[in-house]
Residue, then its C-alpha position, 0 to 999 in steps of 0.5 A: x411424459x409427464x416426468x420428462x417434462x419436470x426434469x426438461x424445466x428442472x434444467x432449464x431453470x437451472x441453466x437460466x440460473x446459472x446465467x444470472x449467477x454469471x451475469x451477475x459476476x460478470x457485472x461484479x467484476x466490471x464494476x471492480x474494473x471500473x472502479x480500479x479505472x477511476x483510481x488510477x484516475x484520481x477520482x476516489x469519490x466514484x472508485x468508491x462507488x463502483x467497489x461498492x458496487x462490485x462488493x455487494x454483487x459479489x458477496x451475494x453471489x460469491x465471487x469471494x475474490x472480488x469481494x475482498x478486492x472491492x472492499x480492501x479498496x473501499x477500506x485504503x480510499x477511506x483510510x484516506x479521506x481519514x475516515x478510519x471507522x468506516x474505513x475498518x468496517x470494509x476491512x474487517x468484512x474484506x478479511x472475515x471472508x478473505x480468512x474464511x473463504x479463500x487459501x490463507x496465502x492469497x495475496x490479497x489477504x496480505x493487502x487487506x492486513x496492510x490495509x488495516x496496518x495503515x489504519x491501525x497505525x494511523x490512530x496511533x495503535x502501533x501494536x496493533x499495526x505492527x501485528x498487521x503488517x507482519x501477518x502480511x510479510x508472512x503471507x508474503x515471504x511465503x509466496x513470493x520469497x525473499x527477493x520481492x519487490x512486496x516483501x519489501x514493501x512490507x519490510x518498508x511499512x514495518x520500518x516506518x512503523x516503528x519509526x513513528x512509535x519510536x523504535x530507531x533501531x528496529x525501524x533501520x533494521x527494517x528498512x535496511x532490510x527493505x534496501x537490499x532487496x530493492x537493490x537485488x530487484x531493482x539497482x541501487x538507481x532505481x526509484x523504488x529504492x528511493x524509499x529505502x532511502x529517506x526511510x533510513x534518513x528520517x530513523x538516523x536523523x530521529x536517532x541523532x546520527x546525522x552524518x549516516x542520515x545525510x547519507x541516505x537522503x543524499x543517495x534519494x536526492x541522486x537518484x531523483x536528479x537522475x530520474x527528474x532532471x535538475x530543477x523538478x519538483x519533486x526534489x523539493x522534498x529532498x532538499x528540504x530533507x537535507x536541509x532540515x538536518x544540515x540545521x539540526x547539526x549547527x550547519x546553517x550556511x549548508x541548511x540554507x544553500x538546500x533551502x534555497x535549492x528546495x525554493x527553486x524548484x519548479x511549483x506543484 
């Protein structure tokens, strides 16, 4: 009696452990939930909170997945405060666990390398960033092949790296990359491609192909129009694009009649 009695409390206790371990989990992944919530919202300050929150619950209980999710957001919140140290710090923990507890392709390994991509690249470590953003494109080509709109992404981020460390040629070559398959996923209307677009702008236009950097901010200020409609704000942007290179050509007239359709666009 005496030993059923021990093995009655053995479960019991364990059963009552199990439901904290679920509650537990269960409060890590609505504080994930809540944070992402506050996000979209555009309120960073309390999404840090709550992925804060939903990393620590997590990682005490491992729930390896969201941890990863929690911190990574952590780290892309603060990458945008410009607060890269503390920003590394949650993403080098996000990727410790993501490498050593989840399958080497999961997705969310490929956004904790774009992350650390940012901030690399950020602090001028262009190397480092490029790594970064390539160990993601694997992971990425791996799962989702070719024609995705991730993939893409990843190619688009690699063109804007070598942008600024100053590699036109590699730069293009990714984002023209970058453009295709957009075009195949998206139409070559679409808003995606748009950053394909003034991607290939800004390279040719540091490159001094002016006339081929027309092109492709044209093709972007198109698409806007045919998205936003004449006027909106937000071909501001490309007009300015427009103008800045019709300046650097000696075309004056034409850089001041964009800068002028830049001027007139509905205020933020």
């Amino acid at each position: 009696m005496q030993l059923i009695r021990i093995a009655f409390s053995v479960c019991v206790f364990f059963a009552v452990l199990n439901q904290l371990h679920a509650q537990t989990a269960s409060s890590a992944a609505l504080y994930c939930g809540k944070a992402d919530d506050f996000k979209k919202n555009m309120q960073p300050d309390s999404a840090l909170v709550y992925y804060k929150k939903a990393g620590i619950e997590s990682g005490n209980f491992g729930e390896h997945e969201l941890f990863v999710h929690a911190y990574t957001q952590v780290g892309v919140i603060l990458t945008r405060q410009d607060k890269y140290d503390e920003a590394r710090i949650y993403l080098d923990s996000a990727l410790s666990v993501g490498l050593h507890q989840l399958d080497s392709n999961n997705l969310l390994i490929a956004t904790t390398y774009i992350s650390l991509g940012v901030v690399c690249a950020a602090e001028e470590n262009y190397e480092q960033s490029l790594i970064y953003h390539n160990r993601s494109l694997a992971i990425r080509l791996r799962v989702l092949g070719e024609n995705s709109s991730e993939v893409a992404t990843s190619y688009g981020n690699i063109g804007n790296v070598y942008l600024r460390s100053k590699e036109f040629d590699k730069s293009i070559d990714a984002h023209r990359r970058a453009m295709k398959i957009r075009s195949v996923v998206f139409g070559d209307s679409s808003v995606q491609i748009i950053d394909s677009y003034v991607g290939l702008g800004n390279a040719f236009r540091e490159q001094k192909e002016y006339d081929s950097s027309l092109v492709y901010f044209q093709k972007a200020l198109s698409n806007k129009v045919l998205q936003r409609g004449e006027g909106h704000k937000d071909l501001k942007r490309h007009y300015n694009n427009i103008s800045a290179v019709y300046m650097l050509m000696g075309n004056r007239v034409e850089g001041e009649l964009y800068k002028s359709k830049a001027d007139s666009c509905l205020k933020e």
